[in-house]
NUTIPA-391611 format. One record per residue (C-alpha): residue in one letter; z, y, x. Coordinates in pm, 1 decimal, padded with zeros to 6 digits, m for minus. Last residue first. Layout:
N
+-----+----------+----------+----------+
: res :        Z :        Y :        X :
+-----+----------+----------+----------+
:   A :        Z :        Y :        X :
...
+-----+----------+----------+----------+
% end
This chain:
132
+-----+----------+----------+----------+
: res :        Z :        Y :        X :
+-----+----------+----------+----------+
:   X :  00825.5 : m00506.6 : m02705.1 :
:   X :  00527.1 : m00239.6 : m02708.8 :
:   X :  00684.7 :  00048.8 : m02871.5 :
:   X :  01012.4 :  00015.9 : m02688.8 :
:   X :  00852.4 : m00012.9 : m02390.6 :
:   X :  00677.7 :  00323.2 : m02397.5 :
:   X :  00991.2 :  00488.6 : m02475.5 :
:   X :  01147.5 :  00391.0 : m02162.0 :
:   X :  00927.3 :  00492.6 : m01934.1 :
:   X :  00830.4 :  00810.8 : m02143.6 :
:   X :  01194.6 :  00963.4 : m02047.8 :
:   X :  01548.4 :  00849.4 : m02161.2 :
:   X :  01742.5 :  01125.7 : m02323.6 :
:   X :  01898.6 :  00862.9 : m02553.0 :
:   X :  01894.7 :  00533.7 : m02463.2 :
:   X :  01889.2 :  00289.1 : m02764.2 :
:   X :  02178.8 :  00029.3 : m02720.4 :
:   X :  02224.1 : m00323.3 : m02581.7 :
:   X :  02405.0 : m00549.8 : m02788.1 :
:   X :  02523.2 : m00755.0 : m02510.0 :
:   X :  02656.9 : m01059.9 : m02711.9 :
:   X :  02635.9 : m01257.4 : m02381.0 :
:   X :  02368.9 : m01515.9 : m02541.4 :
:   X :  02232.9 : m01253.7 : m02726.7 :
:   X :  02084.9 : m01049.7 : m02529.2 :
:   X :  02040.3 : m01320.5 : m02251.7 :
:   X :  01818.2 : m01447.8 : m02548.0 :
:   X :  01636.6 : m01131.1 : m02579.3 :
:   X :  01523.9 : m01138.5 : m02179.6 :
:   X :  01691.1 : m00857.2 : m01979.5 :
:   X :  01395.2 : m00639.6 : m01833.8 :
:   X :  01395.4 : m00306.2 : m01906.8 :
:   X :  01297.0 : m00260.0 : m01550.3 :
:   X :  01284.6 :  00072.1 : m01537.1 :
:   X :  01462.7 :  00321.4 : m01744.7 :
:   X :  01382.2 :  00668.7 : m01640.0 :
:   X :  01623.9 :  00976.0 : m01566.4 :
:   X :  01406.5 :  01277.4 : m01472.3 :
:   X :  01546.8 :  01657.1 : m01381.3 :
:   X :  01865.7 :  01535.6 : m01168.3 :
:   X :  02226.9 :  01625.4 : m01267.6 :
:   X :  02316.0 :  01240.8 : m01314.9 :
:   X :  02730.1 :  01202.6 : m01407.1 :
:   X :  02659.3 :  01039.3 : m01787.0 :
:   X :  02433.7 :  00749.4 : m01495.1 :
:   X :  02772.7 :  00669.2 : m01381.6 :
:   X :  02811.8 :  00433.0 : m01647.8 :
:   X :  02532.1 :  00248.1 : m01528.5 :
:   X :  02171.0 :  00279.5 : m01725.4 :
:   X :  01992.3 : m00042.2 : m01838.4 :
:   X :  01754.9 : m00330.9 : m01666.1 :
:   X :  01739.0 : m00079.0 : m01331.0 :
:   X :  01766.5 :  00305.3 : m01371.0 :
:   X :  01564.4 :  00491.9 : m01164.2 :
:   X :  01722.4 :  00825.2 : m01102.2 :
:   X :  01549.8 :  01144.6 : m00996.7 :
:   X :  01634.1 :  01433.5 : m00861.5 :
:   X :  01906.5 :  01310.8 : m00676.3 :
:   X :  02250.0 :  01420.3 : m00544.8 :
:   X :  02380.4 :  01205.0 : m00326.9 :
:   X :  02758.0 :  01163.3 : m00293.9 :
:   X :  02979.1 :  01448.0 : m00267.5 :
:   X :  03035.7 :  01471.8 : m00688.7 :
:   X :  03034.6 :  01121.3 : m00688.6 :
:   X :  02960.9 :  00858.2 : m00998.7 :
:   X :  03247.4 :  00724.0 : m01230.0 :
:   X :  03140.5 :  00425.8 : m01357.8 :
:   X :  02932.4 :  00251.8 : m01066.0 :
:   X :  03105.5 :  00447.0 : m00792.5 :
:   X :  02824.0 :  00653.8 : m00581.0 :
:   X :  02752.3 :  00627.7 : m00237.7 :
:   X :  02387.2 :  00550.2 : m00271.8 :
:   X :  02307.8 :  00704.8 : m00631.3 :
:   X :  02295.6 :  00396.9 : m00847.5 :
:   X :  01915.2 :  00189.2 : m00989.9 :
:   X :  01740.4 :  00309.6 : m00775.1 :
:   X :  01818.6 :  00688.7 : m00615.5 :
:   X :  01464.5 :  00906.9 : m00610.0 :
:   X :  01535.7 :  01227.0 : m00331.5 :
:   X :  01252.3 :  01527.9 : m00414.0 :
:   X :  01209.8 :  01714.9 : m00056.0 :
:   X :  01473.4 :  01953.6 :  00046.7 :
:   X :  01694.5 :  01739.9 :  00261.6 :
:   X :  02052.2 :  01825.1 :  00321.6 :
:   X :  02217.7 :  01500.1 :  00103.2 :
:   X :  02021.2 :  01240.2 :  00311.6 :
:   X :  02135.5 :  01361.4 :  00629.2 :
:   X :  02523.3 :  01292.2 :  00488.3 :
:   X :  02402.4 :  00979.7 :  00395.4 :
:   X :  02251.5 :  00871.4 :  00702.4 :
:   X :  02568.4 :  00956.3 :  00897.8 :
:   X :  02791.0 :  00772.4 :  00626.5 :
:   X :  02591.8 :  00470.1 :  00632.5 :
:   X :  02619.0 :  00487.6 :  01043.7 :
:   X :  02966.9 :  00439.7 :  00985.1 :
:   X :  03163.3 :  00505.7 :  00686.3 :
:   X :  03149.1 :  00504.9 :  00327.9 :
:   X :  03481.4 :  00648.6 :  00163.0 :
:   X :  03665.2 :  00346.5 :  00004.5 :
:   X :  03582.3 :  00272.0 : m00379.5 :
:   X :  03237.1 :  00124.9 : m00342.6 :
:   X :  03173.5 : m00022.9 : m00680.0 :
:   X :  02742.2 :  00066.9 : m00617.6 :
:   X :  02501.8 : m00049.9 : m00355.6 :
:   X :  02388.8 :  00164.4 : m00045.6 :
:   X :  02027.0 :  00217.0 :  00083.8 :
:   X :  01812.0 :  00258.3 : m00240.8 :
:   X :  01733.6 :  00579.8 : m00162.1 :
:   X :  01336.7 :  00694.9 : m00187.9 :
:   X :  01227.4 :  01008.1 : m00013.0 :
:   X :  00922.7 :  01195.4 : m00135.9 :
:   X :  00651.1 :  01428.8 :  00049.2 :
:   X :  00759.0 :  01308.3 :  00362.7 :
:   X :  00690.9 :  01420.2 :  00741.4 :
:   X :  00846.8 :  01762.8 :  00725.7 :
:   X :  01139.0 :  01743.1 :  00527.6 :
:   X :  01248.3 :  01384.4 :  00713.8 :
:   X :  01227.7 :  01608.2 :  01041.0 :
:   X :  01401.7 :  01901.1 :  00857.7 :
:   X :  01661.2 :  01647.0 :  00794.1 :
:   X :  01765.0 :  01610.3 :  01119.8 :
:   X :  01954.6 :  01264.4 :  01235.2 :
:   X :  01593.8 :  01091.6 :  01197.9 :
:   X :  01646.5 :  00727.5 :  01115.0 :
:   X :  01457.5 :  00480.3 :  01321.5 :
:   X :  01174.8 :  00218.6 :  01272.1 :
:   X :  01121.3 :  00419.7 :  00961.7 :
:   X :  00895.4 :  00266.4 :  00725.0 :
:   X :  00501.7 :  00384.3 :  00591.3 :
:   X :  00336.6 :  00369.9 :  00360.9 :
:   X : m00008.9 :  00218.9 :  00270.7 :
:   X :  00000.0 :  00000.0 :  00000.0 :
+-----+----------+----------+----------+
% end
């Protein structure tokens, strides 16, 4: 497809800035309730200073799975994977899509998850409705 990878993180952000058009975070996995440390915590606190549109999947890297993080990344887009997280009430960003709507109906009902309708959800999510 054509893109690229890092074989290295940059440690400036105008370096990110400047070679990408769109950065993608899906480094760091939710429930983390101790600060993030290490090199995680050097790439996310580059992460947080670029200018250039940052897409989190599915949860924010450094963010709590119900309760978000104000000092954690702040996306402009979130990619919500099979439905939204709790912390999803926390997203400030300008597009919130559902991908991935994905859980088969018998899971559904199986685990009596009585999944509801999103509100605010963009076309993404819409679109599936209509078809399925």
């Amino acid at each position: 497809m054509d893109m690229s990878f890092l074989s290295f993180f940059p440690s400036e952000p105008h370096l990110i800035d400047s070679a990408y058009n769109l950065v993608v975070d899906a480094i760091y996995g939710s429930c983390h309730k101790e600060r993030i440390t290490g090199d995680f915590a050097s790439v996310l606190e580059t992460l947080k200073k670029i200018e250039n549109p940052l897409v989190s999947l599915d949860i924010p890297s450094g963010w709590d799975i119900e309760n978000g993080c104000l000092d954690g990344l702040q996306p402009s887009m979130l990619i919500s994977l099979t439905c939204p997280k709790l912390c999803a009430h926390h997203f400030q960003g300008q597009h919130h899509y559902l991908g991935g709507w994905y859980t088969p109906r018998t899971l559904e009902i199986w685990y009596e998850l009585n999944l509801p309708q999103y509100a605010g959800m963009d076309y993404a999510y819409q679109a599936y409705q209509k078809h399925y």
